[in-house]
N, C-alpha and C positions, 0 to 999 in steps of 0.2 A: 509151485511149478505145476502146469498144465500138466493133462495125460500126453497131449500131443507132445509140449517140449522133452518131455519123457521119454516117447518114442525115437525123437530126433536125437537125443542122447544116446540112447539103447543103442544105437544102428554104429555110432560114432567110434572110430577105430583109433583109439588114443595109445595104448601100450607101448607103441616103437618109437612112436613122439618121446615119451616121459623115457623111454632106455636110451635115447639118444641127451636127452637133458642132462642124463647121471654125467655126462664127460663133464658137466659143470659143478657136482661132485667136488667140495675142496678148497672152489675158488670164492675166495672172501670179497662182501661189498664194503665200498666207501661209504653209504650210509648204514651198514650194521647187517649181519646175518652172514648168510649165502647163497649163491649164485643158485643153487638147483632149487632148494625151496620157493625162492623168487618166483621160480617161474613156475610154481604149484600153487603158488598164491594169486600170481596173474591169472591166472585161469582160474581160479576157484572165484576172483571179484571179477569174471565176465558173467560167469555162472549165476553166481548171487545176483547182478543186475539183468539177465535174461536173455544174452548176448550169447546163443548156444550156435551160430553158424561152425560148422565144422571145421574150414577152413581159419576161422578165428581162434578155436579151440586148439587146435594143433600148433599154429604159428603161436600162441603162449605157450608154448610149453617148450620152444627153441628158438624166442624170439633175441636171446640172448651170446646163442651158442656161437654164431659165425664173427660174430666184432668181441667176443671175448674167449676164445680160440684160435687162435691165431693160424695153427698149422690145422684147423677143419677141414675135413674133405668133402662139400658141401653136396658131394654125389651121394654121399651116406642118406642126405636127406631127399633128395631127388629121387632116390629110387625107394623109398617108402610104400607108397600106395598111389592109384590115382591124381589123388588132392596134391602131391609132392610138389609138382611145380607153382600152384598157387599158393600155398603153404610158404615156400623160399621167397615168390613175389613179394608176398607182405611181409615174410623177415627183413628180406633187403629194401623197403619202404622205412623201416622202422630201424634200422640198422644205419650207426652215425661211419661215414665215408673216415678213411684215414685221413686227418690235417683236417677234416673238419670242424670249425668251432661248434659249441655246443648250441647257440645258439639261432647260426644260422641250422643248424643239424634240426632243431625243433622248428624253427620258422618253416623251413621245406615241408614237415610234416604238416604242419598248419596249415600252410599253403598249396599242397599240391598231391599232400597222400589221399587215398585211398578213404570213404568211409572206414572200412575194417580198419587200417594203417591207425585211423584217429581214435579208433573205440580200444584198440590194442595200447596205443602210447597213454591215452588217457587209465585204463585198470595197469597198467605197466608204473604209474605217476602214481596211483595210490598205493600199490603195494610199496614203494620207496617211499612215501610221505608215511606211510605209517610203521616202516623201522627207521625214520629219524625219530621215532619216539626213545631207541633208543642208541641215539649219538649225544655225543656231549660237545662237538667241535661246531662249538657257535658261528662260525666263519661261514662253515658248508653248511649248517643249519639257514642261514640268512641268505644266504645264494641260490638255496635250494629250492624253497620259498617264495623267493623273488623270482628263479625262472618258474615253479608253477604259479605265478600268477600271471607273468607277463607273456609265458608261450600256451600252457597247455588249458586255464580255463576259458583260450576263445576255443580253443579243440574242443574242449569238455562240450562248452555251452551251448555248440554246435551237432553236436552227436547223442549227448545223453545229461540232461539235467540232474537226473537223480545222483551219478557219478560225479557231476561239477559240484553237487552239493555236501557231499564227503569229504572231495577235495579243500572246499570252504573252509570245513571244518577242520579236517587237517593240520590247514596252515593257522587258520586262526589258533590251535592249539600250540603248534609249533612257534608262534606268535607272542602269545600267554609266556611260553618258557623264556624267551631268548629277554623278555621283558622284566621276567621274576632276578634271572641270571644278571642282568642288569640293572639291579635295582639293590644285588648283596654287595 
């Protein structure tokens, strides 16, 4: 990391973000873990790829909170700092509508988010591609799969190469398994 990116860090006001993430605290994924780490690790692989806008950094770290809390007070986040309302902008970019299928849910993304929206769904796709490492429900392993390959690496491809090519890897691992499992 640059001295500069360092600086742009330094300055970056994350603390109320991640105490607001803790209300995800508890709530279990369908591909494996939990909901608040999730979103420590989304932001940790925007970081790793060099993705430090501030408003991106924040919107990881509660990019989960408003479609999986149901009774959120989404004033909580609104009145944060400054960045609040841009912050909610790119959650609710990234945040799947009620009744919406999942796939048009990613197609929208693909098609009409935001840079940030795409570079957030895309390190949001790797931290879920790398705890299906460890699920064992081959179903949603192959589903999962099949939508990062058919929604998020034109996202990826479009945004950040280095992150499509994680994703690559990913699946081809995830890939490897469902083959091995199919083969006992």
């Amino acid at each position: 990391m640059t001295s500069y990116e360092m600086m742009i860090l330094k300055g970056t006001y994350l603390a109320p973000y991640i105490q607001l993430a803790t209300l995800l605290i508890g709530k279990t994924r369908e591909g494996g873990g939990n909901m608040f780490r999730h979103q420590i690790d989304t932001m940790a692989t925007l970081i790793d790829y060099g993705h430090i806008d501030s408003v991106l950094l924040k919107a990881s770290l509660v990019h989960d909170v408003v479609e999986d809390i149901p009774e959120f007070n989404h004033n909580l986040l609104l009145s944060i700092d400054f960045e609040s309302p841009a912050v909610y902008d790119l959650v609710l970019q990234v945040t799947r509508n009620p009744g919406e299928a999942k796939g048009d849910f990613l197609a929208r993304i693909r098609e009409a988010g935001s840079r940030n929206a795409k570079i957030l769904k895309t390190a949001d796709r790797i931290s879920n591609m790398i705890s299906l490492g460890y699920v064992n429900n081959t179903e949603f392993i192959a589903r999962y799969t099949g939508e990062t390959e058919e929604y998020i690496y034109p996202i990826a491809e479009e945004v950040d190469k280095n992150m499509l090519a994680e994703l690559e890897s990913l699946v081809n691992s995830r890939r490897r398994y469902l083959s091995a499992i199919q083969q006992t």
